[in-house]
N, C-alpha and C positions, 0 to 999 in steps of 0.2 A: 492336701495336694492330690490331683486325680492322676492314675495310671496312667504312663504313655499307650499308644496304642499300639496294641500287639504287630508285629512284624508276621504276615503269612509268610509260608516255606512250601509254598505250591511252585509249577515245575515253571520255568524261564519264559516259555510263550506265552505264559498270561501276562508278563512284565516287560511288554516291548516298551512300556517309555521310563525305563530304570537311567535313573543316572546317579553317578557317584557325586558329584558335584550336591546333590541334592542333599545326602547325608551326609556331607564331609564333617562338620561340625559333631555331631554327635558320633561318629564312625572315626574319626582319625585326633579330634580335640582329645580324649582322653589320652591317647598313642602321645601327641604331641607333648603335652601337661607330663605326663610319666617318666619323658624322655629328656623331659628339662630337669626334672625334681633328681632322678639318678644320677646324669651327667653334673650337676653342683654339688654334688657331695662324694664323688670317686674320686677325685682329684686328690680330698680335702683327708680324707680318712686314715692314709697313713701317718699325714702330719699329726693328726689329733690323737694317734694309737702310740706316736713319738713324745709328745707332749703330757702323756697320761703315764710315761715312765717303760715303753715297750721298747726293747731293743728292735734292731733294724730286720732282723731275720722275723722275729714276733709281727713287727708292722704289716712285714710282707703277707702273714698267714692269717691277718686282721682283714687284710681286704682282703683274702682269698675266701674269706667265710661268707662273703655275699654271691659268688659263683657255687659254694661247695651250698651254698642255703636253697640256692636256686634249681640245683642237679637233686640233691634230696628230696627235694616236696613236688617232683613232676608226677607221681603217681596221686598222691594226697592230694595237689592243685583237682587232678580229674575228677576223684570224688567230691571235691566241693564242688566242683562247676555240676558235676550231675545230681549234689544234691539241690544245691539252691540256684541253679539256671546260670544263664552265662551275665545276666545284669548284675546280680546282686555278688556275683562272685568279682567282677569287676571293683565294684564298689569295695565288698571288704578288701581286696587286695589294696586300694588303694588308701584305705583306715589304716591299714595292718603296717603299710609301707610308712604312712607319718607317723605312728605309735613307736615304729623301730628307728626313728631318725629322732624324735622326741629325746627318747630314751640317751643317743648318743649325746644330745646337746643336756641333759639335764643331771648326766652322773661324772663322777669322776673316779671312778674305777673301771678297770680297764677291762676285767671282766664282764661286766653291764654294757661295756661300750660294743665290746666281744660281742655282745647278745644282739644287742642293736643292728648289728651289721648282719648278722645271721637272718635276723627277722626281715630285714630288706630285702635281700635274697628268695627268702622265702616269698615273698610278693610277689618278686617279680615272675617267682615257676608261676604262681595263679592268675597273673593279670594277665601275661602274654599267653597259658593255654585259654582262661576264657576271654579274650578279644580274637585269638585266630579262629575259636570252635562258634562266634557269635558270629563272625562275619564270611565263613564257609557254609555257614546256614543262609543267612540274609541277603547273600551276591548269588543272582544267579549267577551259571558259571561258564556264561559269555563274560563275563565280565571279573572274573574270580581271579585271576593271576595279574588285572592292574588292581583290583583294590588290596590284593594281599602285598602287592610291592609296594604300593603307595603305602599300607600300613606300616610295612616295614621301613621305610623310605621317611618317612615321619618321627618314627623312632628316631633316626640318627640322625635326624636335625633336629630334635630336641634333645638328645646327649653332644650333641656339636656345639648348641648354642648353650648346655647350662653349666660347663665349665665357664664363660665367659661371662657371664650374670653371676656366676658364683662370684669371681674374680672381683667384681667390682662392690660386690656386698663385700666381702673379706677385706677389702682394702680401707674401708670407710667403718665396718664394725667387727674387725675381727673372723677367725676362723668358724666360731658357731653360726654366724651369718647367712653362711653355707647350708645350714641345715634348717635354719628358719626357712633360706628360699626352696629347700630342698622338701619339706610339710607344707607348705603354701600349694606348690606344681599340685604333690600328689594329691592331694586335699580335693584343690580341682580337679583333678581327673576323678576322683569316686564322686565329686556333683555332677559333673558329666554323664560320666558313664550311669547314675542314677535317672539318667532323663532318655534313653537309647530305649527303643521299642522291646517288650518281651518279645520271643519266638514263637511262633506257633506250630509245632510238629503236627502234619496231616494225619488224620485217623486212620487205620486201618482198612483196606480195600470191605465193601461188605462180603461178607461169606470168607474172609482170612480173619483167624484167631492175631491178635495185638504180636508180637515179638516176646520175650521173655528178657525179664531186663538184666542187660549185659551186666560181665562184672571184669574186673582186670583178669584174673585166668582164661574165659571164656575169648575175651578180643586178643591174649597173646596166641591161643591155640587155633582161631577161624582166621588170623591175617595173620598168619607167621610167614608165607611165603614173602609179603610185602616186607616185612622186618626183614627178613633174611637175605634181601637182595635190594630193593631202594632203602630200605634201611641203616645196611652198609653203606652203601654212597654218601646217603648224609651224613652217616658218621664221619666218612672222610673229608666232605666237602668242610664239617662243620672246624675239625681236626686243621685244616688249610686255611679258612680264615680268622683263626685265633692266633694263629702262628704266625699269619702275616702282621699282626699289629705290633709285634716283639720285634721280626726280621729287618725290618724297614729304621729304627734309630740301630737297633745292635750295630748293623752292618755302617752306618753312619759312622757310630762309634768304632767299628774297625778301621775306617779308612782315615779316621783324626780329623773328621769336619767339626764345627763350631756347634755347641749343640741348639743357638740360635740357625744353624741353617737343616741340622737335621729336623727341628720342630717344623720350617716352614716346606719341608717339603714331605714330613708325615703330612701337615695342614694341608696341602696342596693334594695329596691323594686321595686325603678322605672330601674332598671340596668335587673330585669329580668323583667319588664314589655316592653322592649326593644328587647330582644333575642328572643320573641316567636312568634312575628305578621306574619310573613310570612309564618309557617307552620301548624299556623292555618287557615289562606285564602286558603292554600294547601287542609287543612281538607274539609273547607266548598263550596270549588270547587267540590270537589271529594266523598263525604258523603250526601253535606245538610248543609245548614244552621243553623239548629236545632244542630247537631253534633257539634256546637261550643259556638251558642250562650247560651241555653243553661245552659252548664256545667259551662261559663263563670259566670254566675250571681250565681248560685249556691255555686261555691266556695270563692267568693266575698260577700256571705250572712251567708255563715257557719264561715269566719274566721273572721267576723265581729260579730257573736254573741257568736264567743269563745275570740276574744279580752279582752273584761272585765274580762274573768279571768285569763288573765297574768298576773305573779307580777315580773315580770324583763327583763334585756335585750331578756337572750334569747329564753324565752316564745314569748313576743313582735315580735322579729324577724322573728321566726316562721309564727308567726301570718300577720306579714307585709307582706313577702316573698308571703302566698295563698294569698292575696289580690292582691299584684304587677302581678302572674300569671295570677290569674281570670281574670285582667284587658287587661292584656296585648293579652291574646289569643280570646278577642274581640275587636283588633284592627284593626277596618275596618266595625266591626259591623251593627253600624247604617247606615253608609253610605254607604252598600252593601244592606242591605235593604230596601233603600230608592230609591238605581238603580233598583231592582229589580221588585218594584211595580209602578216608575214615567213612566207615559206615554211617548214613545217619541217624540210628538206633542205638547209643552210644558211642558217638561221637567224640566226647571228652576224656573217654577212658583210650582209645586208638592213638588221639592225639599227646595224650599224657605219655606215653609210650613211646611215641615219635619222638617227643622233644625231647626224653628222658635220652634216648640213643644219640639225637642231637649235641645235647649238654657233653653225653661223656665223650664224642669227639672233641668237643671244645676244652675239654682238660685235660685230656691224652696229650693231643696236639702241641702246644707250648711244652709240655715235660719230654714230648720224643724231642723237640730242639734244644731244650737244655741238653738233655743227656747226650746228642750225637755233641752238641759245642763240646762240650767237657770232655768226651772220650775222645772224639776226633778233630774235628775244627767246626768252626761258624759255618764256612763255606760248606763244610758235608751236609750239616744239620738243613742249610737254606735247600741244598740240590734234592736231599730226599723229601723235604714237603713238597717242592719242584715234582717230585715224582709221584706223590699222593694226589698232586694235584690230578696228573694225568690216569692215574688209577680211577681215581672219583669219574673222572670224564669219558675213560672206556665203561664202567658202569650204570652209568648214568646213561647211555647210548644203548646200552642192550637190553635194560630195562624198563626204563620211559615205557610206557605205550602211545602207539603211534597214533593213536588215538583218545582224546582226551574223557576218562570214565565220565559218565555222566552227562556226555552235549551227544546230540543228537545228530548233529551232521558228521 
């Protein structure tokens, strides 16, 4: 089988007739396929860690080893993408992601199953750094905040739709079902993603010596300012919406709804946190970055400190609904910001970095709500990510540049 053809990374004005539509399939099919294969088997994985003799606190630290697998391997994802390029690291991410679902459906010890889950994790730090570092290469960057929302945007309607496929595979064969459909997804995504054009990095101006190739010390020490202040922000953004996934049934369950109506109206958030990604990548192509990010943490902070005072469905709803928008019309967010400012002479190592700062928001985040629920109440816990929210959104406001690096107008 012959190589696809190389993708040039020459500068936007040679590519006045780019369309995303044109690569959708090779550019967002794997995103989709990944996001099916993950979401059929998170559901499924505590039952299976229940079922293998784990108590309930143990279950819970079963699935937590696919987040903790994911936060570990963001510096190791970057070296493999810069050693073996952003395709072939695609591909093995998505080997390595059936290999570790295999494992769960084919042992019965709980340990192995342990491993399995870890190794999922581990995938997913290397698919999602080499898919965002593949396509902040390949979009010019007139167009780089709709296709990174749309990437991301895709993501979560293939984790939306593969709880539901999982559902009906588990009902007809069982809990392992789950993870047959869940090697099939990813399986496809590494044939996919094996058919996506290599890159091609421009040579060196003549009369300039080549760059000297980066290493993770070198990109912490020449973009530390960007770490040390958007950075932060993302930390917190990322902090604010891990903790809204939690806030949203807790707080349900505080007020003694049915947990058939908190489910339809977490469904109901994340259903418009789905409809809007693409027309706010449109915004932030076309306005600024600012013009989305923003408003996004804003409205995510204000309905997060009016939450404690709903007393019913559809106050709550209300309430879920600005949360699912705010989040949703920052999809693509961080990882437009992360193209935006990563060098592209190591590229992979900037963004392993990024998403590494990213992650440990997203696992701070839920533990500062445990902790304020437990010492002080729910409602404290919901009002102060309410207040990180608007933290992220004064930082995000003085930092942005008001001008997008790299376009020319």
């Amino acid at each position: 089988m012959s190589s696809p053809p190389a993708v040039s990374t020459s500068s936007s004005s040679s590519q006045p007739s780019f369309s995303l539509w044109r690569i959708a399939v090779p550019a967002f099919g794997p995103s989709l396929l990944f996001g099916i294969g993950e979401g059929a088997i998170l559901p499924i994985v505590p039952l299976t860690a229940r079922e293998l003799g784990a108590s309930v606190p143990m279950a819970a630290l079963v699935m937590a080893l696919i987040g903790i697998g994911s936060l570990l391997n963001n510096i190791p994802a970057s070296m493999i993408t810069m050693r073996w390029g952003e395709r072939w690291a695609i591909v093995a991410a998505g080997a390595w992601s059936a290999l570790g679902m295999a494992l769960c459906v084919w042992t019965s010890h709980l340990g192995l199953f342990a491993l399995g889950c870890f190794m999922v994790g581990m995938s997913q730090a290397v698919y999602n750094l080499a898919r965002q570092s593949y396509m902040s290469e390949a979009v010019p960057v007139e167009y780089r905040a709709r296709a990174l929302s749309t990437l991301g945007g895709v993501m979560r309607i293939g984790m939306f739709i593969g709880p539901f496929l999982a559902a009906g595979a588990v009902h007809f064969f069982g809990l392992m079902a789950a993870y047959v459909l869940g090697i099939v997804a990813v399986a496809g995504a590494a044939i996919l993603g094996a058919r996506i054009p290599d890159l091609e990095l421009p040579p060196a101006p003549p009369g300039q010596v080549a760059p000297a190739k980066p290493t993770i010390v070198s990109t912490l020490r020449d973009h530390r300012r960007v770490f040390l202040t958007l950075g932060i922000a993302v930390t917190l953004v990322s902090a604010v919406r891990a903790s809204r996934q939690a806030v949203i049934p807790l707080w349900a369950d505080h007020l003694a709804l049915a947990p058939s109506v908190a489910s339809l109206i977490y469904g109901m958030a994340g259903g418009i946190d789905m409809l809007v990604f693409y027309p706010a990548g449109k915004v932030m192509d076309q306005k600024g970055r600012r013009w989305v990010a923003v408003p996004s943490m804003l409205i995510m902070g204000l309905a997060m400190l009016l939450m404690p005072l709903t007393t019913g469905a559809a106050t709550l709803l209300v309430a879920a609904l600005a949360i699912g928008f705010g989040n949703g019309i920052g999809s693509g967010m961080i990882m437009t910001l992360g193209a935006d400012h990563s060098p592209r002479h190591g590229r992979a190592h900037f963004l392993g970095v990024w998403r590494l700062m990213s992650d440990i928001g997203a696992s701070c985040g839920p533990a500062l709500l445990s902790f304020l629920a437990g010492s002080l109440s729910l409602a404290a816990g919901i009002a102060v990510t309410g207040g990180l929210a608007f933290a992220a959104a004064g930082v995000l406001a003085h930092w942005i540049p008001r001008r997008t690096p790299g376009r020319e107008s």
